[in-house]
C-alpha positions as CSV (number, residue, x, y, z in Angstrom):
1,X,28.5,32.1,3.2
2,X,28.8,28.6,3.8
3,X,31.2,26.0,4.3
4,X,32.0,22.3,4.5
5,X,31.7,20.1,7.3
6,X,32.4,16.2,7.5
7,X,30.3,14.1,9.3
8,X,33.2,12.7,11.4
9,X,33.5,16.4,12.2
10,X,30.1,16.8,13.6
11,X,30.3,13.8,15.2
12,X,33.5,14.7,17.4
13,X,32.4,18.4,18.3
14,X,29.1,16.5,19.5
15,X,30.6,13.4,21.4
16,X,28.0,14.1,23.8
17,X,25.4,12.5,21.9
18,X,24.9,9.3,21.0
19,X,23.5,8.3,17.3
20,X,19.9,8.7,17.6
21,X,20.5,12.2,19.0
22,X,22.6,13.2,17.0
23,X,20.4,12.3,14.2
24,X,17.7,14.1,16.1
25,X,19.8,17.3,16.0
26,X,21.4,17.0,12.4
27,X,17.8,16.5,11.4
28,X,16.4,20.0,13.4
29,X,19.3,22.1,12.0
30,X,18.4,21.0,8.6
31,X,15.3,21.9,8.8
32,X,16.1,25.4,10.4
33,X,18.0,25.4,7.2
34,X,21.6,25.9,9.1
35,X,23.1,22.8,7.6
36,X,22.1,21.3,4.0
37,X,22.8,17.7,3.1
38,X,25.7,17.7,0.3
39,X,24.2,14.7,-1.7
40,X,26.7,14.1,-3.3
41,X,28.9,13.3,-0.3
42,X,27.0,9.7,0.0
43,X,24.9,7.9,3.2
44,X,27.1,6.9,5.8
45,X,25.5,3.4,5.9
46,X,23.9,3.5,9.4
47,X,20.2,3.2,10.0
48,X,19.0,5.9,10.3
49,X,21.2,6.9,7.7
50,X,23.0,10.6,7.3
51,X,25.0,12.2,5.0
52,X,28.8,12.1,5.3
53,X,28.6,15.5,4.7
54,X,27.3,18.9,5.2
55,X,26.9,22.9,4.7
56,X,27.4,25.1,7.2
57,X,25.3,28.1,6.5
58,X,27.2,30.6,8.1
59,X,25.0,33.4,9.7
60,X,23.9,36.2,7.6
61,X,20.7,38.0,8.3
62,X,21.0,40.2,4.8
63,X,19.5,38.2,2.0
64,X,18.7,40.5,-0.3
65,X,21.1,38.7,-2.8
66,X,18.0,35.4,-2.4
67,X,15.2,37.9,-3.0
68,X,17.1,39.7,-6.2
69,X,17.8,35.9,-7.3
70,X,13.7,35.2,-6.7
71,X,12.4,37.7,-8.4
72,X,14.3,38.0,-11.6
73,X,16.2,34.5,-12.6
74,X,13.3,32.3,-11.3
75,X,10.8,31.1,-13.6
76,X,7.6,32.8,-13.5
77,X,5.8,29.7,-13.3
78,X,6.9,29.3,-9.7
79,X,5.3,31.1,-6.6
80,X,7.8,31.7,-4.2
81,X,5.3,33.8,-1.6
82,X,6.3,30.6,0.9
83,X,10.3,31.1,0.4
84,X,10.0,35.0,0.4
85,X,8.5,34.4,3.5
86,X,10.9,31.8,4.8
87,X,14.5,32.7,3.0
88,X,16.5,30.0,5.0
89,X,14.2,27.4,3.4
90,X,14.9,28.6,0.3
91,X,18.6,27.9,0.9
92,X,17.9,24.8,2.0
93,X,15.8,24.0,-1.7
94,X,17.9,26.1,-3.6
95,X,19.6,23.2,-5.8
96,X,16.4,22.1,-6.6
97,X,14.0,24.8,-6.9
98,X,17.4,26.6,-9.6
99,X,17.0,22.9,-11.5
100,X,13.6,23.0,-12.1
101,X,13.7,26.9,-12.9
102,X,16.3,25.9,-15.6
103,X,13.9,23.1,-16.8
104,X,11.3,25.4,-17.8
105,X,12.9,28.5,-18.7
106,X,15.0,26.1,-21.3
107,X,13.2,22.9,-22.1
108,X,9.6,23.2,-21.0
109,X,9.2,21.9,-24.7
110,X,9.5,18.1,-23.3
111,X,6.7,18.8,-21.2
112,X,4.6,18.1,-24.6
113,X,4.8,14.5,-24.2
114,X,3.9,12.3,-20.7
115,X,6.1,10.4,-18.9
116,X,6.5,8.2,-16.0
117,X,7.0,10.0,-12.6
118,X,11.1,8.9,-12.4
119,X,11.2,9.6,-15.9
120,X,10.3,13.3,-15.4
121,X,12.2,13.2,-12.2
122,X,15.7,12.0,-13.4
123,X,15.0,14.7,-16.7
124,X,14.3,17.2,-14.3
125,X,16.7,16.8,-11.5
126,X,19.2,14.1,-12.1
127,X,17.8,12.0,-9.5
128,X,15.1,9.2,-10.5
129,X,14.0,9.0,-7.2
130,X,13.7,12.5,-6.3
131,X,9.6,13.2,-7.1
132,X,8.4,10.4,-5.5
133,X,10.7,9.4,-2.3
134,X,13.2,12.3,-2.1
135,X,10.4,15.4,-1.3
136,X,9.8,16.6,-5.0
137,X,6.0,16.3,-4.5
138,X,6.0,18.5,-1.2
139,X,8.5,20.9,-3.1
140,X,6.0,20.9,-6.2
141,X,3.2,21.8,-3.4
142,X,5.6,24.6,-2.0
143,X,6.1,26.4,-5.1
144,X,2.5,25.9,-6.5
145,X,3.0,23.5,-9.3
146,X,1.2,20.5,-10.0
147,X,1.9,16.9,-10.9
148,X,-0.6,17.8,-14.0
149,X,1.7,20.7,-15.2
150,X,5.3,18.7,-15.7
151,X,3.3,15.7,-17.3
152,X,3.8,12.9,-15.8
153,X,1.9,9.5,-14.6
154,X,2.3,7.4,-11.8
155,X,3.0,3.7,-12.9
156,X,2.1,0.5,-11.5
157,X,3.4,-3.1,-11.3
158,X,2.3,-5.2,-15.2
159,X,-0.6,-7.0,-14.7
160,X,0.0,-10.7,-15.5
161,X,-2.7,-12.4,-17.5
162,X,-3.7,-15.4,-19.2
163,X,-5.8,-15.4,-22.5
164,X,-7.2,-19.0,-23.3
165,X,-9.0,-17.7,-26.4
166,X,-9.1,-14.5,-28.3
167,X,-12.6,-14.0,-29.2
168,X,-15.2,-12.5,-28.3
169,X,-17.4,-12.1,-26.0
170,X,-16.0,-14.0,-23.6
171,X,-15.5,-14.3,-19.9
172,X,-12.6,-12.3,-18.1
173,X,-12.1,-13.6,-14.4
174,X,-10.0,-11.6,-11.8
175,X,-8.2,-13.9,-9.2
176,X,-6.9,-12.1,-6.8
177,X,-4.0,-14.4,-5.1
178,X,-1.3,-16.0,-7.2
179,X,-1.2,-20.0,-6.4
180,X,-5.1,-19.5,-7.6
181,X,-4.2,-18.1,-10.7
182,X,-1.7,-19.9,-11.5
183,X,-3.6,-23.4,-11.0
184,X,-6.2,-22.5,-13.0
185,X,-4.4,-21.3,-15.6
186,X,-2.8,-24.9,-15.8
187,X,-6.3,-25.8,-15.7
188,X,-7.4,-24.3,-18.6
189,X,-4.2,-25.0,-20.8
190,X,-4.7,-28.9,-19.8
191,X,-7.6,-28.7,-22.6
192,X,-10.8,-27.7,-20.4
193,X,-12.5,-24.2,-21.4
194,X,-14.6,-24.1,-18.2
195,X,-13.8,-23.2,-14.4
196,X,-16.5,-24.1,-11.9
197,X,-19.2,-24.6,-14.8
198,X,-18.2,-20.5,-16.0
199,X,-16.6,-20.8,-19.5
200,X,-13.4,-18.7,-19.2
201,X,-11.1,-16.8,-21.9
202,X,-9.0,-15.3,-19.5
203,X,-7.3,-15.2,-16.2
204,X,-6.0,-12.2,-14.6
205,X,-4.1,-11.6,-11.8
206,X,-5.2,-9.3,-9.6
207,X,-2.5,-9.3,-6.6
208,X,-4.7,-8.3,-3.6
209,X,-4.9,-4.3,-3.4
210,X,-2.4,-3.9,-6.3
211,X,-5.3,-4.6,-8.7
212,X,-6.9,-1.2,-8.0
213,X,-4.1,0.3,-10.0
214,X,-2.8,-2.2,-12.1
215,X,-6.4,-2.9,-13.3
216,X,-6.7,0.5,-15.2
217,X,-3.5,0.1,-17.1
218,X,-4.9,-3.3,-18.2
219,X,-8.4,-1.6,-19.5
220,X,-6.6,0.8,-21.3
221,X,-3.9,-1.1,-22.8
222,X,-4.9,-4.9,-23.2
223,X,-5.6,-6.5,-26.7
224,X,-8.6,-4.5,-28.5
225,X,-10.8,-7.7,-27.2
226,X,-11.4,-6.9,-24.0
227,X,-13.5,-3.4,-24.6
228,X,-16.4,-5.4,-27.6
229,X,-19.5,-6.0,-26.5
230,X,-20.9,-9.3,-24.8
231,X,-18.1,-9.6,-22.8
232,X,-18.0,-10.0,-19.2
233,X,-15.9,-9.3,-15.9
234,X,-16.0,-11.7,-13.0
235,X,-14.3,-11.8,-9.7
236,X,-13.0,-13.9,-7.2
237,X,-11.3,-14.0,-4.2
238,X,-10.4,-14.8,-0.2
239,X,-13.8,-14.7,1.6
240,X,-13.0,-12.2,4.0
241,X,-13.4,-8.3,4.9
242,X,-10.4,-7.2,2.4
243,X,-10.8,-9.8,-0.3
244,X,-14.7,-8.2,-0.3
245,X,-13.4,-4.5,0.1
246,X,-11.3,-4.8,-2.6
247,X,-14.1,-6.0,-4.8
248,X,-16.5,-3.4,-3.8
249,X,-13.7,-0.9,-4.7
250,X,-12.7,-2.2,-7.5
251,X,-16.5,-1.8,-8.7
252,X,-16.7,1.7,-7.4
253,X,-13.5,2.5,-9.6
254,X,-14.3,1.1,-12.6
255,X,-17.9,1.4,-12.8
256,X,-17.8,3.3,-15.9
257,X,-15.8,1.6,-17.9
258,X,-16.2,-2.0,-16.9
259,X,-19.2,-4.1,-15.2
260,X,-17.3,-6.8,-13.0
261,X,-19.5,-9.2,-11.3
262,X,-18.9,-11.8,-8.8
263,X,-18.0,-15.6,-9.5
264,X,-20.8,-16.3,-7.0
265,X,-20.0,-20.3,-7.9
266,X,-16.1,-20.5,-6.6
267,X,-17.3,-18.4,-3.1
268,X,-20.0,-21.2,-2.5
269,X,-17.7,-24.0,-3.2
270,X,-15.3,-22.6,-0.7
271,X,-18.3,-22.1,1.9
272,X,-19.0,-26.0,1.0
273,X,-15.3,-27.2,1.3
274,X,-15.2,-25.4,5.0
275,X,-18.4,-26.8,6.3
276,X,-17.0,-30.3,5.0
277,X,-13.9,-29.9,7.2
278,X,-15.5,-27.9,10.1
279,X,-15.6,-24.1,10.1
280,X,-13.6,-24.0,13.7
281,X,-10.3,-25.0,11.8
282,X,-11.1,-22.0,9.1
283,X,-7.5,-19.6,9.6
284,X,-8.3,-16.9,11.6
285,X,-8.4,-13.2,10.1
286,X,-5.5,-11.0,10.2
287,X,-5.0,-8.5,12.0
288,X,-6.1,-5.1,11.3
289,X,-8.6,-5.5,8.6
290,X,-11.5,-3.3,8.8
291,X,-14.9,-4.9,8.8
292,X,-16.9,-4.3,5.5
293,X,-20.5,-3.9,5.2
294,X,-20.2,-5.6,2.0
295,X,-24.1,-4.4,0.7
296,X,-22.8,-5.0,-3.2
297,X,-21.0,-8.3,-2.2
298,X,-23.7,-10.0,-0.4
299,X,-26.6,-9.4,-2.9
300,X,-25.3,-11.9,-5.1
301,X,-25.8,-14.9,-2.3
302,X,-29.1,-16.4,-1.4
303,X,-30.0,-15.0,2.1
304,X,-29.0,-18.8,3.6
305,X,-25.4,-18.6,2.3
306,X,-25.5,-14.6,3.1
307,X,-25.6,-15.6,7.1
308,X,-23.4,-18.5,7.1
309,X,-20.8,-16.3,5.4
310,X,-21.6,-13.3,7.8
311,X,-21.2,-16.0,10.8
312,X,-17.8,-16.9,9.5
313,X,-16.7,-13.4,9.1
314,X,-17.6,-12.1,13.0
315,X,-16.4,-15.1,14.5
316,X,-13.4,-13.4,12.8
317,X,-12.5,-16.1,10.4
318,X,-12.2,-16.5,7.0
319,X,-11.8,-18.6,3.7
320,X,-9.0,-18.2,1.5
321,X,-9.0,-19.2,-1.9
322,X,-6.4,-21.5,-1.6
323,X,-8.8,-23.8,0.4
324,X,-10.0,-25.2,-3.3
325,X,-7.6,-26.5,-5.9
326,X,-7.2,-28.4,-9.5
327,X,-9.9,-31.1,-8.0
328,X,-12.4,-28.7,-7.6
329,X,-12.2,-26.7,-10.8
């Protein structure tokens, strides 16, 4: 049995309580599976936000009806050891565990070809959201399914990139701020083929830690150029523990696919332009970076331009990229 109550409702019986507790409580009777969330109903607009309405699971101890429904209108392809075990958690995933039953009993055909993660999740459950924000993962988990087995792929933001020229081989460089990339792409479409004496075909925007995913999607799907022979990968950018964790990453990542070097010429103009200007008014690093042994990144330097670098870096400074511009390309 259960029945309907109204937020407004809860709210008076519990007059008591201000909002955070009753949040608190909503949110532990949920999860004892005494009151479900009618979606439908809409967020009230507070933050935290609730629902404006709810079921009341009305006490029943006998749920033999659950356990008939479990074992013979469920798909097989779920395990439901964990709700057999916990029936009032079932109730409380019900909507969705019947919706994804439904989806493979009837059209576990789609499940042929990939899609994106909200894709799936919209097909699935009528909610876009649901898989990755809304708990579908940790229901997935619960009933023993995998992201592998309904097909579908986690995307990432579009990689923006500037080709210069389309041949081959080339040079590819990796910036990984924005005003960077964007100034020497205006470089390079003002007539000059050459950044820092490296000639350069394309640009590509990296976007800090964003490049870790973004970067495969661009292997895999960028013009046929990229993958022939003689080309080759470069990167650059801030001097500082997570500009040089994100390169030794990104190596680690892509190391069979791609050999992506460092543009060992823009780092020791940067070193240059700070010493010109006095390395006490360098920006000092944000917070919570981790330090970086940075083996990989610091075998490109001499071991002179290694220590001033490592000097920099434990006074807890850094460079950014942005300290060069058009002048110095």
């Amino acid at each position: 049995m259960k029945r309907k109550l109204q937020l407004r409702d809860i709210e008076r019986l519990h007059s008591d309580m201000d909002y955070t507790q009753l949040y608190d409580y909503l949110l532990s009777e949920i999860e004892k599976g005494t009151l479900v969330p009618v979606k439908a109903s809409g967020l009230n607009g507070r933050k935290p936000a609730l629902y404006n309405a709810y079921w009341l699971i009305e006490e029943d101890k006998n749920y033999e009806d659950l356990f008939e429904e479990m074992r013979y209108k469920i798909s097989p392809q779920l395990k439901l050891s964990y709700y057999e075990k916990n029936p009032e958690k079932y109730i409380r995933d019900r909507e969705q565990i019947l919706a994804l039953s439904e989806y493979l009993l009837q059209s576990r055909v789609c499940l042929k070809i990939s899609e994106t993660v909200n894709e799936r999740s919209f097909e699935i459950w009528k909610r876009e959201k649901f898989l990755d924000r809304e708990g579908g993962k940790e229901l997935l988990s619960r009933l023993g399914i995998s992201m592998k087995e309904i097909n579908c792929y986690q995307t990432s933001e579009p990689m923006s990139y500037y080709s210069h020229i389309k041949q081959s081989p080339q040079n590819f460089l990796i910036i990984e701020n924005k005003d960077t990339f964007y100034s020497m792409r205006k470089h390079l479409i003002s007539g000059n083929d050459r950044v820092m004496g490296l000639k350069t075909g394309t640009l590509i925007y990296g976007g800090g830690k964003g490049i870790y995913r973004s970067f495969e999607d661009y292997v895999m799907a960028v013009e046929p150029y990229f993958a022939e022979e003689g080309n080759r990968v470069y990167y650059f950018g801030d001097l500082d523990y997570e500009g040089i964790l994100i390169y030794e990453t990104l190596v680690e990542k892509y190391k069979k696919d791609v050999r992506i070097e460092l543009f060992t010429a823009a780092y020791e103009r940067m070193l240059n332009r700070a010493e010109e200007f006095g390395m006490e008014r360098l920006p000092e690093t944000k917070e919570g970076q981790n330090n970086c042994e940075g083996n990989l990144f610091f075998s490109f330097f001499s071991n002179i331009t290694q220590r001033k670098m490592k000097q920099i870096l434990q006074s807890r400074r850094y460079i950014p990229q942005e300290i060069l511009n058009a002048n110095d390309y």
